[in-house]
C-alpha positions in Angstrom: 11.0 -7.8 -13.3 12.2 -4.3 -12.4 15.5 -4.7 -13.9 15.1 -6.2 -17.0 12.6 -2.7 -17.5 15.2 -0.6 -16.7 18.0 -3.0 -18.8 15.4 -2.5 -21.9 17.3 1.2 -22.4 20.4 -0.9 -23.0 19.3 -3.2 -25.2 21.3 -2.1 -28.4 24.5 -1.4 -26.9 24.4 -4.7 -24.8 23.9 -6.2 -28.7 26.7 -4.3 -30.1 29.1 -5.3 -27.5 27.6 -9.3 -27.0 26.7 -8.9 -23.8 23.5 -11.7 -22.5 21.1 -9.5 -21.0 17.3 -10.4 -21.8 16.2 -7.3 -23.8 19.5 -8.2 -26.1 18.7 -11.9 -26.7 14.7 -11.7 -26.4 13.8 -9.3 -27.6 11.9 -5.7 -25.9 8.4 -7.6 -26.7 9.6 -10.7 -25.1 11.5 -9.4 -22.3 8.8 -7.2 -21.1 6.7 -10.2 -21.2 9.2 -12.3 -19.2 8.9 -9.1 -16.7 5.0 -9.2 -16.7 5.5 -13.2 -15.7 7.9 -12.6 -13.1 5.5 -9.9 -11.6 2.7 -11.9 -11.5 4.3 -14.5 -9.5 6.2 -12.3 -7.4 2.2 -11.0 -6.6 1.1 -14.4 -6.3 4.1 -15.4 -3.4 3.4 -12.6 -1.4 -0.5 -13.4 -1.2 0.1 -16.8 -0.6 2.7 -15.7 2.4 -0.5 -13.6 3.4 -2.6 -16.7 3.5 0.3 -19.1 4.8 0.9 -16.2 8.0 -2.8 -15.3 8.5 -2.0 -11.4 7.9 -5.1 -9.1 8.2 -6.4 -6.7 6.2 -3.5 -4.1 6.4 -1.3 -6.7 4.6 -3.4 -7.3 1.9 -4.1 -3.8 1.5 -0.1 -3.1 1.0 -0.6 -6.1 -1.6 -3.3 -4.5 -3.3 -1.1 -1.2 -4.0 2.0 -2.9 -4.8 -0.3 -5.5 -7.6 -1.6 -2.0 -9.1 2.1 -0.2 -9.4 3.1 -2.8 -11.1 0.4 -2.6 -13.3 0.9 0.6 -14.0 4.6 0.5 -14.5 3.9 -2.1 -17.1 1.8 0.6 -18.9 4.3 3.5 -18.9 6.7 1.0 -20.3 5.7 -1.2 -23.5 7.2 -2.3 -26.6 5.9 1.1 -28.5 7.8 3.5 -26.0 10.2 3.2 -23.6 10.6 7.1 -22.9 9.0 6.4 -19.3 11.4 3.9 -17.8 13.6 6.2 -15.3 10.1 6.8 -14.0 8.7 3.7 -14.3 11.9 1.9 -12.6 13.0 4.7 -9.7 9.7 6.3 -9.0 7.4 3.3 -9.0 9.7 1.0 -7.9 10.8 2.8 -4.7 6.7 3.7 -4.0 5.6 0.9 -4.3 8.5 -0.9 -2.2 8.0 1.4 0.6 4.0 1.2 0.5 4.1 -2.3 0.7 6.3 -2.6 3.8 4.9 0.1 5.3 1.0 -1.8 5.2 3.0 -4.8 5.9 4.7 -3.6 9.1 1.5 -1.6 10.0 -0.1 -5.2 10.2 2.0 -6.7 12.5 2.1 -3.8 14.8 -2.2 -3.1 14.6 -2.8 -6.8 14.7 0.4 -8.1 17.1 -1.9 -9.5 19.4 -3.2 -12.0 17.1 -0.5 -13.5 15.6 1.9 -15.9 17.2 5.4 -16.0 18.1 8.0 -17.3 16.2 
């Protein structure tokens, strides 16, 4: 989802030279979309590993961050201006990496007790 934001900048070059990147064949509207879609299940995996692993609270806390960056990338970045996407893609990408395996980590380490070994 990240990259085809960042691959939206590219879009008429990557027509003018034939090259199959999404922006280029689908479009800016539909390619964002297609990056909205991959988002939402990428949030919908890592809840269900939550569930699946019986994280705590931390975890889901990490989740909760990393659902709302990418909400908010979504809305520095849309079909009407794309002037936001070194932002959107470096900044909020690497935050909201970092904050989610920080919680993540910070789970296993509050809550190591209670989970089992593998």
């Amino acid at each position: 989802g990240f990259d085809i934001i960042y691959s939206l900048q590219d879009e008429d070059f990557d027509k003018n030279n034939k090259l199959f990147s999404l922006p280029s064949k689908l479009g800016t509207k539909n390619a964002l979309l297609v990056s909205e879609i991959m988002h939402f299940g990428v949030v919908v995996l890592i809840v269900l590993l939550g569930i699946i692993f019986k994280l705590k609270y931390l975890y889901f806390i990490g989740v909760a961050i990393f659902t709302a960056m990418l909400i908010w990338q979504h809305l520095l970045v849309n079909k009407k201006t794309q002037k936001n996407i070194g932002f959107a893609f470096g900044t909020t990408n690497g935050i909201a990496s970092v904050l989610f395996g920080l919680f993540a980590i910070a789970d296993l380490i509050v809550f190591s007790n209670q989970y089992p070994v593998f």
